[in-house]
Residue, then its C-alpha position, 0 to 999 in steps of 0.5 A: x474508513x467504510x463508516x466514513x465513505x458510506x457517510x459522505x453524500x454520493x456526489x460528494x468528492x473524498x480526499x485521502x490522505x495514504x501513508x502506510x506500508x500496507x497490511x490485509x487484503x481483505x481491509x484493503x479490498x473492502x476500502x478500495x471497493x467502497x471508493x470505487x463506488x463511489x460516485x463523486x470525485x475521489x482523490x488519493x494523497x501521498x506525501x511519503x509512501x503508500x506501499x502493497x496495500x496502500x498502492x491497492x487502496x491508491x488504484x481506486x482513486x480518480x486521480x492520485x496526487x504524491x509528492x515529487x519522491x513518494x512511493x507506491x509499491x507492488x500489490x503482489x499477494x504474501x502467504x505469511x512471510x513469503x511472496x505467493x510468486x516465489x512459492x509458485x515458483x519453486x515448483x520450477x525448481x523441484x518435482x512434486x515428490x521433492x516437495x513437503x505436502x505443506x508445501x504443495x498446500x502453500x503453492x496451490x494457496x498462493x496461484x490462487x491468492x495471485x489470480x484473486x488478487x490480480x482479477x480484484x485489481x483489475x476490477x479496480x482500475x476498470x473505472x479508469x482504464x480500459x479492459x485490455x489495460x485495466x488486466x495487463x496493469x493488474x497483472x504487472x502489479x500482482x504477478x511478482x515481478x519486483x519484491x514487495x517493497x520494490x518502491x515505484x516513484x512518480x514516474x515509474x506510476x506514470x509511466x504505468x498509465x495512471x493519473x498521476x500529479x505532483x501538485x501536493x497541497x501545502x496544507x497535506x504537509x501541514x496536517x503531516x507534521x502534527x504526527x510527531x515521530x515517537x520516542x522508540x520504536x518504528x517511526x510513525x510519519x516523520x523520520x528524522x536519521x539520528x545518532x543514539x545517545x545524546x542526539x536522542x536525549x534531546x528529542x521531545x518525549x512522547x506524552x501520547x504514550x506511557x513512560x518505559x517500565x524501568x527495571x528493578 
C-alpha cells in the first residue's frame, strides 16, 4: 500500500476500495498518514464494511463514498483482546492494591495507546475539519464510548461531520464479485447465509486453495 501511494504522481487522485474488519495500528496509521500527504484528491469506498482500522484508514479520505447499509466502526485502541477503555476503567472499580501488577502495567498501557491514538486521529482529520472538531471527532472516535465492533451506518458517519455520499459506482460492486466466498472458514467478501449439508455441497469449490487433508 505505501508502495503504491508513494508511486502515484502528487496531484494525481487515489481511489480506494476498504473492506476489512481492520487489524494493527501501526499499519493503519502508516497507511492513513501516506494518504493524508497526499496532495491529490484521495477518495475511500465502502461497499460492505470498514471496521477500527479500516475506519482510521477511511478518516484520511477527502471524501468517503459507502453503500447506502456499509458500516465504519470506533477506532478505539485494543491491549490484546480487551478495549484499552475498559482496562482503564477498572481502576474505578478497584483500588490499586486490589489489582495485580500486571494489571497496573496493562492500564498505564492502555491511557496511553488511547491519548496516542486519539491525538494521531485527530491529526488526521485536521486536513478537513477544524482543530476544535478535528479533536472533539478523535475523541468520540477513541475513547471507547461504543464496543469495538459498534457498527455506524451512513448516517451516524454523517451525523459525526464528515463527508460522506452513497454514490457507490457500479463498477465497485463488480470489481467485488470477482472475490468468490470460500468453501470454509471466515467468509472473505461475499456472505451468502446458508443451511450445512446439501446447500453447502452444491457450492462452487474453491481452486485458489488446496483440497482438505482427508483423514486416514
Amino acid at each position: 500500500m505505501l508502495r503504491a501511494i508513494r508511486l502515484t504522481p502528487p496531484d494525481k487522485p487515489i481511489d480506494l476500495i476498504l473492506h476489512t474488519p481492520g487489524g494493527l495500528v501501526l499499519a493503519a496509521e502508516q497507511i492513513a498518514k501516506a494518504l493524508v500527504e497526499h496532495k491529490g484528491k484521495v477518495t475511500v469506498f465502502v461497499p460492505h464494511y470498514a471496521m477500527s482500522g479500516g475506519t482510521l484508514i477511511a478518516l484520511a479520505a477527502d471524501e468517503i463514498v459507502m453503500d447506502a447499509n456499509a458500516v465504519l466502526g470506533p477506532v478505539d485502541p485494543q491491549i490484546g483482546d480487551m478495549p484499552a477503555a475498559s482496562i482503564v476503567k477498572l481502576l474505578e472499580f478497584k483500588k490499586p492494591a486490589q489489582i495485580s501488577d500486571g494489571m497496573l502495567i496493562l492500564a498505564d498501557m492502555a491511557q496511553k495507546a488511547r491519548v496516542q491514538v486519539a491525538s494521531f486521529v485527530a491529526q488526521v482529520l485536521l486536513k478537513h475539519l477544524p482543530e476544535k472538531k478535528a479533536i472533539e471527532l478523535a475523541t468520540i472516535l477513541s475513547e471507547g464510548r461504543w464496543t469495538h465492533d459498534f457498527p455506524l451506518p451512513v448516517q451516524a458517519i454523517q451525523r459525526l461531520g464528515l463527508n460522506v455520499s452513497t454514490n457507490m459506482p457500479r463498477k465497485v460492486y463488480d470489481l467485488m464479485d470477482l472475490y468468490p466466498q470460500g468453501g470454509g472458514g471466515k467468509p472473505s467478501v461475499i456472505y451468502i447465509p446458508m443451511r450445512r449439508g446439501a446447500d453447502q455441497k452444491s457450492q462452487a469449490p474453491d481452486t485458489s486453495a488446496p483440497p482438505p487433508a482427508k483423514e486416514k
